[in-house]
C-alpha positions in Angstrom: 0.0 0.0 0.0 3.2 2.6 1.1 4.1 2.1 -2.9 0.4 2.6 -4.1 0.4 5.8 -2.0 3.9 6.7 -3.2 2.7 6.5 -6.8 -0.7 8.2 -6.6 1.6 11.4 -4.7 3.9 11.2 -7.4 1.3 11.9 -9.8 -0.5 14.6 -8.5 2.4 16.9 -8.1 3.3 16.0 -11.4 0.2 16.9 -13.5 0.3 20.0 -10.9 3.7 20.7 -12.8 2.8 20.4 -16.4 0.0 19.7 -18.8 -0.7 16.7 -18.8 0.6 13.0 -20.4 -1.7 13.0 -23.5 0.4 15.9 -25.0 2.5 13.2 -25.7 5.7 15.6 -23.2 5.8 17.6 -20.3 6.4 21.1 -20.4 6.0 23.4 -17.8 3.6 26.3 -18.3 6.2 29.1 -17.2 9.0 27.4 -19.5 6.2 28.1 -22.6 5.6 31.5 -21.7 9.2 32.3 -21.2 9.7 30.7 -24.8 6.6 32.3 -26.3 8.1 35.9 -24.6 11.6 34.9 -26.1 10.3 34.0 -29.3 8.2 37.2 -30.1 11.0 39.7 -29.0 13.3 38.1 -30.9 11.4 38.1 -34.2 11.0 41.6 -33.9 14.4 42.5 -33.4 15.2 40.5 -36.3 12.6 42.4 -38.3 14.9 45.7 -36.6 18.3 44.1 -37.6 17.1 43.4 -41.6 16.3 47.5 -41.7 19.4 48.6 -39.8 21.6 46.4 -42.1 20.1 47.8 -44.5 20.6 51.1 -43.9 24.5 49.8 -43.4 24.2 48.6 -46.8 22.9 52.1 -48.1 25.4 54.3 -46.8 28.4 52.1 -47.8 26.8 52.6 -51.4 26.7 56.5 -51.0 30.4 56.4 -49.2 31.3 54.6 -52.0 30.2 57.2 -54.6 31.1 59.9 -52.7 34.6 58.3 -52.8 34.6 58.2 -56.8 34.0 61.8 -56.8 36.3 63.0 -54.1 38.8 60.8 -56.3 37.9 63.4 -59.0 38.1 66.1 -57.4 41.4 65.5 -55.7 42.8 65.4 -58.8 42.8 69.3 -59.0 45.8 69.4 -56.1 44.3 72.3 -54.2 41.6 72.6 -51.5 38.0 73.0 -52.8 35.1 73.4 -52.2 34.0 70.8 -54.0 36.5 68.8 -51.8 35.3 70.0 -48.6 31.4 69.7 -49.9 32.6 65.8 -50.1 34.3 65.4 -47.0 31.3 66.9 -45.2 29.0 64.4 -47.0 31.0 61.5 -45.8 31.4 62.8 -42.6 27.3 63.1 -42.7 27.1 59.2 -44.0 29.7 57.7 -41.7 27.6 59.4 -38.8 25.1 57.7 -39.9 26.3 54.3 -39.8 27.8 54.8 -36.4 24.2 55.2 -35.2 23.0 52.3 -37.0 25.7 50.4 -35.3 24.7 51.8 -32.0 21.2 50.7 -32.5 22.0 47.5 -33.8 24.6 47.1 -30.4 21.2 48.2 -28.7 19.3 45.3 -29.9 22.2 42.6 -29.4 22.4 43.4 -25.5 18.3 43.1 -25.8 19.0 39.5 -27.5 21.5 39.0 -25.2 19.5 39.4 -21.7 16.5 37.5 -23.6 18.5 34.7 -23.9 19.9 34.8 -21.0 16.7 35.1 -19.1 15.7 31.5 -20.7 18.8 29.9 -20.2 18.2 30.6 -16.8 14.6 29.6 -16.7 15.4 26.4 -18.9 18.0 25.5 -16.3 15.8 26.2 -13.3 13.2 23.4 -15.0 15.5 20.7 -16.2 16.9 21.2 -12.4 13.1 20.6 -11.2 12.6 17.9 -13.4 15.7 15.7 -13.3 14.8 15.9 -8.9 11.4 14.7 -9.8 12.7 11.7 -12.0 15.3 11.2 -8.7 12.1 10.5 -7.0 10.9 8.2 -9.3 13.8 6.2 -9.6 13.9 6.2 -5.7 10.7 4.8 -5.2 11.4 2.4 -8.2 14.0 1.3 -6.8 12.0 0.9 -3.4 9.5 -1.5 -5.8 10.7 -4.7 -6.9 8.7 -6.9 -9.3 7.8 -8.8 -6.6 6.8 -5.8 -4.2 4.8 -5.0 -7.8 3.3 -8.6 -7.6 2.3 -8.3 -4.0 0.3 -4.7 -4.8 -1.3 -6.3 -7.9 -2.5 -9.2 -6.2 -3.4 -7.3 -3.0 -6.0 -5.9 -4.4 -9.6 -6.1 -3.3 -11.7 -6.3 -6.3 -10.7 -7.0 -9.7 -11.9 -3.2 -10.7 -9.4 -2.3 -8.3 -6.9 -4.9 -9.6 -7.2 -3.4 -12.9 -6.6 -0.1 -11.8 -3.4 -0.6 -9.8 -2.0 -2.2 -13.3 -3.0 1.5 -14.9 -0.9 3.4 -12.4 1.9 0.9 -12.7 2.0 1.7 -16.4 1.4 5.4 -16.1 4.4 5.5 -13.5 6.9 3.0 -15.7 5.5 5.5 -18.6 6.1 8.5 -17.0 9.9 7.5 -16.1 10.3 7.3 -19.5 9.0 10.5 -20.5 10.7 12.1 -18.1 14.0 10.4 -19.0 13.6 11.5 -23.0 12.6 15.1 -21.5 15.8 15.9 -19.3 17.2 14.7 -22.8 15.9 16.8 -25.3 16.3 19.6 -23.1 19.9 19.2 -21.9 20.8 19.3 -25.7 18.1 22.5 -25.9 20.3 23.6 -23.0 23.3 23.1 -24.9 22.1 24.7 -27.8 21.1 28.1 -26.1 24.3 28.6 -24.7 26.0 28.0 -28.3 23.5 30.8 -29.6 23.8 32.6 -26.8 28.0 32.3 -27.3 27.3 33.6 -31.1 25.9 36.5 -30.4 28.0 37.8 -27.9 30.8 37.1 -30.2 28.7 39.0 -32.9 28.4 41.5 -30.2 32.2 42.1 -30.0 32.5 42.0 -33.5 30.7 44.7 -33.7 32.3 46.9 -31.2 35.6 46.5 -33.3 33.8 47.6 -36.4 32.2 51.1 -34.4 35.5 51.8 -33.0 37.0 51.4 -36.6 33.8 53.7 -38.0 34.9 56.4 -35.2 38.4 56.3 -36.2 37.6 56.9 -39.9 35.3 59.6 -38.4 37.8 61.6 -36.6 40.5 61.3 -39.8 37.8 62.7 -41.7 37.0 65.5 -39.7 40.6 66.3 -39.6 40.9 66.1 -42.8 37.7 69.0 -42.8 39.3 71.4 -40.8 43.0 71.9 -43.2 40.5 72.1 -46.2 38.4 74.9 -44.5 42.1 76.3 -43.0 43.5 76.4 -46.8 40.3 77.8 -48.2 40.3 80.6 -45.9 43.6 81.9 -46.9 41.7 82.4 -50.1 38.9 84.4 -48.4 39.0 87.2 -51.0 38.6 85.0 -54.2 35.8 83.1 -52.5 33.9 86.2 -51.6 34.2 87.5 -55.5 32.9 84.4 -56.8 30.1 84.3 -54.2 29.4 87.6 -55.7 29.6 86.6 -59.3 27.4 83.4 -58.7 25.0 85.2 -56.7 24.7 87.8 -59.3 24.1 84.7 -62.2 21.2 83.5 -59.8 19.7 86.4 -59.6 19.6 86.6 -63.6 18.7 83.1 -64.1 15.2 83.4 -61.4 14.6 86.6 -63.4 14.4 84.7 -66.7 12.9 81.6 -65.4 10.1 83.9 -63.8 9.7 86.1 -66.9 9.4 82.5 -68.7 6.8 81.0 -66.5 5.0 84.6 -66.4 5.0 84.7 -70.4 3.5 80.5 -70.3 0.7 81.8 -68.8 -0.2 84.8 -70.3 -0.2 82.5 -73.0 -1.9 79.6 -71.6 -5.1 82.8 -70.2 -5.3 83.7 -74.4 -5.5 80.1 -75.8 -7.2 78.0 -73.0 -8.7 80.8 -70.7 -8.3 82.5 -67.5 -8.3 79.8 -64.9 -11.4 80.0 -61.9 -10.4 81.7 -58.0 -9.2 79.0 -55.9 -8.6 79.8 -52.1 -4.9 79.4 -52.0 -2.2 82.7 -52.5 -1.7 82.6 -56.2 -3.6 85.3 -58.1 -5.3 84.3 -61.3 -2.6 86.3 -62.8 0.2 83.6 -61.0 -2.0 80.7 -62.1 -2.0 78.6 -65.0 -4.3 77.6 -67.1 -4.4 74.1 -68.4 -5.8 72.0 -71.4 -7.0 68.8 -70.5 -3.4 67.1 -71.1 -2.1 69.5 -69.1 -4.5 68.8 -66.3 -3.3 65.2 -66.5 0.4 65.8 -66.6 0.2 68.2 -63.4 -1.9 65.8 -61.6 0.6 62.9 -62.2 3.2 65.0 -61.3 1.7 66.3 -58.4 1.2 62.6 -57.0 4.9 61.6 -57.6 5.6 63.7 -54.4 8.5 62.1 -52.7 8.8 59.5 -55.8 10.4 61.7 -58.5 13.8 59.8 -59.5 16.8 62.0 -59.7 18.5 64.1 -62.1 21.4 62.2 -62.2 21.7 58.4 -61.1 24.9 58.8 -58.6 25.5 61.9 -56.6 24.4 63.6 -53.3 23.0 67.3 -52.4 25.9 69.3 -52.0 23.7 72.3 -51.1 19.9 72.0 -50.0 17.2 74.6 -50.8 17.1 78.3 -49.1 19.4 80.2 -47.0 21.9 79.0 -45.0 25.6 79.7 -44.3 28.2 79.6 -47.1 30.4 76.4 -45.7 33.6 78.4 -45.1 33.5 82.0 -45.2 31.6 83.2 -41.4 28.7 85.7 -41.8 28.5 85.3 -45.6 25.2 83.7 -46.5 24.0 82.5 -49.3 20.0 81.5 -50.9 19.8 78.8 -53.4 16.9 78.6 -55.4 16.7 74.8 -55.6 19.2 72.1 -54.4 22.9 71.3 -55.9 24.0 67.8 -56.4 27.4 67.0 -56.3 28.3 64.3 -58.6 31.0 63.3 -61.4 32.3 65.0 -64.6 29.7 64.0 -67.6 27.1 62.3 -65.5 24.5 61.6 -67.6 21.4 64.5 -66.8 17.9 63.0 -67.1 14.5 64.4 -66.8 12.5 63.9 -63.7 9.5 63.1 -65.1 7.7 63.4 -68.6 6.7 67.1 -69.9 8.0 69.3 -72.6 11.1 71.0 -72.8 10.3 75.1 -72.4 13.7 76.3 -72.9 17.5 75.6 -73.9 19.8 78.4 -73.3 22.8 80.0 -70.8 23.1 82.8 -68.2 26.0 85.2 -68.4 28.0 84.5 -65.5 26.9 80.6 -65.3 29.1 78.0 -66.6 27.1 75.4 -69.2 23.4 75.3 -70.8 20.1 75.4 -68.9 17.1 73.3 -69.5 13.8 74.3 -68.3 11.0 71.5 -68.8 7.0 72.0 -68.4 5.3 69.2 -66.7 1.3 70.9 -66.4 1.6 74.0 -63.9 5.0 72.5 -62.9 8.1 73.4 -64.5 11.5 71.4 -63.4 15.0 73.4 -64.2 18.6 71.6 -64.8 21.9 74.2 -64.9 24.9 73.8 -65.8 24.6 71.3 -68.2 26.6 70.5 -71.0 26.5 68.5 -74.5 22.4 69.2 -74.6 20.7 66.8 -76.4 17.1 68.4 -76.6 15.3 71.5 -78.0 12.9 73.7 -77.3 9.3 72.1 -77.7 10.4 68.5 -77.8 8.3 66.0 -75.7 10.6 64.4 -73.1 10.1 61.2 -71.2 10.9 60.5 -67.6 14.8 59.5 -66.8 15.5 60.6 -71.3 18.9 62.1 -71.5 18.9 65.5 -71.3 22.8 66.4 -72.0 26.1 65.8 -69.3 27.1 67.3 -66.2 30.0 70.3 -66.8 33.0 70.5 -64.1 33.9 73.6 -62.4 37.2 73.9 -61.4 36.3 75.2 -57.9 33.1 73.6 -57.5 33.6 70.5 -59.0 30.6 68.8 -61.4 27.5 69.8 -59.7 23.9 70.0 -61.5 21.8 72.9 -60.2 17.9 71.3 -60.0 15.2 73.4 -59.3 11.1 72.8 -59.1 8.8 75.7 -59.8 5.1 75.4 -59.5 3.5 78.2 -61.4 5.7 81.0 -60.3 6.6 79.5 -56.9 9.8 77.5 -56.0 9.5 74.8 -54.5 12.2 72.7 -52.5 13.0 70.0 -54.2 13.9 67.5 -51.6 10.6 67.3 -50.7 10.0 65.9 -54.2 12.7 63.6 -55.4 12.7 59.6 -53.8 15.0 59.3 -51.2 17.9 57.3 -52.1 
């Protein structure tokens, strides 16, 4: 009876610990939660880890580029400001990775505690269960076959009989289950301190590649401040040339506006004037569009944040505005769209399809302007040379618009500019981002 007893104890605390025996193992509930926790914070820093590599990805494409170009411009043998324009916009981009690094570090010591926190819990519950199959084996021990043989035949009824045969089974069953579970997880025991290993090691790996990131930082910073020393010793020539380019801008918005002002006088004779709407423009700054027109402007108007980009490799040198000029203190300077730094005779394209308004030159600008009508939207690309299009030609989106002239101080950059009526616009808030 002592090993009846023994056996129907054994039982109840172990159902108390786990599921059941028809789930064909025992697991204890807090061991699945702890997985289930584990499991779910772990897929989403995975989901984190694909975006931050590839951001990593990303910004070792534009490092690369920017490399090709400062490659160019070095080639001059004097400090530019094309040079310094690049160095800035590596310094911006290895920034940038450094964070991603940092965030990604962020999530490793996240992975790290997770699995840390089951290792412990899955060692806590292989302890608990290997003392419950101690007991077993105790009281097996305790219960020979013929100790089994006396409890069987003991029995008062045969209903009874019957039943003491069950618990003998579920107990010689139960052994075994419990045996095959301290197996499997030893070996998932084993397994989480092997991944557990692996990403500490990817952990450390990592902390050699920031510190390497914030060396290449700090050379490139350097290398920022004799370019800006070097430059300033030419603080006259820079301010003339400011001077000179401001002046150029000046006369290029003057014909640009005078164009879009003449496309609409014209577009009030043949189409119309157009009706009030609520916004600023007057019916005098609005134009007025054929049905085509309509269409084009609309499409354009929902490629916000989509438009491709003048050129296929480069990066935005200058953005939109005012702002202060990069080297001389004080001195500010007002760009009337965004400049984009890129490579002697990369290929110009056209944003989007429309037809080409004007092909000419501004005294005081180096290389051709091309000024395309997309509806009420107009797109402008300066400094331009080897133009392959005409006034009145139908363009497509990304068609070859002519190459990319090289300044000797500023290096090969496309002026790009969005008008809307005779509003500019900034045109970062336009092109895909890239």
């Amino acid at each position: 009876m002592e090993f009846y007893f023994e056996i129907c104890l054994f039982l109840k605390r172990f159902c108390r610990l786990s599921f059941g025996l028809k789930h064909g193992f025992l697991l204890p509930f807090t061991l699945l939660i702890a997985v289930l926790l584990v499991f779910s914070g772990t897929a989403f820093s995975q989901k984190s880890k694909k975006q931050l590599e590839k951001e990593k990805k990303e910004n070792l494409r534009k490092i690369e580029q920017t490399n090709e170009i400062l490659k160019e411009v070095k080639k001059e043998k004097k400090a530019s400001l094309s040079q310094l324009k690049v160095l800035r916009q590596q310094t911006r981009l290895k920034e940038q990775t450094i964070g991603s690094i940092q965030d990604e570090l962020g999530i490793l010591q996240g992975d790290i505690q997770h699995l840390q926190s089951e290792e412990e819990q899955m060692a806590f519950t292989l302890q608990k269960i290997r003392k419950e199959y101690a007991a077993m084996v105790y009281a097996a021990s305790k219960a020979s076959i013929s100790n089994q043989l006396i409890f069987l035949f003991a029995s008062e009824t045969f209903n009874q009989f019957l039943m003491r045969i069950q618990y003998l089974r579920y107990y010689a069953d139960a052994r075994r289950r419990q045996a095959e579970q301290i197996r499997i997880m030893s070996l998932n025991l084993n397994q989480q301190k092997l991944k557990l290993a692996m990403v500490k090691e990817g952990k450390e790996n990592l902390l050699l590649h920031e510190e390497k990131e914030k060396i290449q930082l700090e050379t490139l910073k350097e290398d920022q401040k004799k370019v800006v020393s070097q430059l300033s010793e030419r603080e006259q020539d820079l301010k003339e040339k400011i001077d000179k380019h401001k002046a150029a801008l000046n006369r290029l918005e003057r014909m640009i506006s005078d164009l879009v002002k003449a496309e609409i006088r014209r577009s009030h004779t043949t189409v119309g004037p157009p009706k009030p709407n609520r916004d600023d423009e007057t019916i005098e700054d609005k134009m007025s569009l054929t049905p085509e027109g309509k269409l084009i402007s609309k499409s354009f108007s929902g490629n916000k944040n989509r438009l491709v980009w003048p050129v296929q490799n480069g990066f935005i040198s200058s953005s939109f505005g005012k702002h202060e000029h990069p080297v001389l203190k004080r001195v500010y300077v007002d760009n009337l769209g965004i400049d984009i730094s890129t490579r002697s005779g990369e290929k110009v394209r056209s944003v989007f399809e429309g037809t080409v308004g004007l092909v000419g030159s501004v005294p005081g600008m180096d290389g051709q302007i091309v000024m395309i009508r997309h509806g009420e939207y107009f797109t402008v690309y300066s400094g331009l040379r080897n133009v392959s299009v005409n006034a009145g030609d139908k363009v497509k989106m990304k068609q070859v618009l002519g190459e990319v002239l090289k300044d000797e101080e500023d290096g090969a950059v496309l002026q790009f500019q969005i008008w809307k009526n005779n509003k500019r616009l900034d045109p970062e808030d336009w092109l895909a981002n890239e």
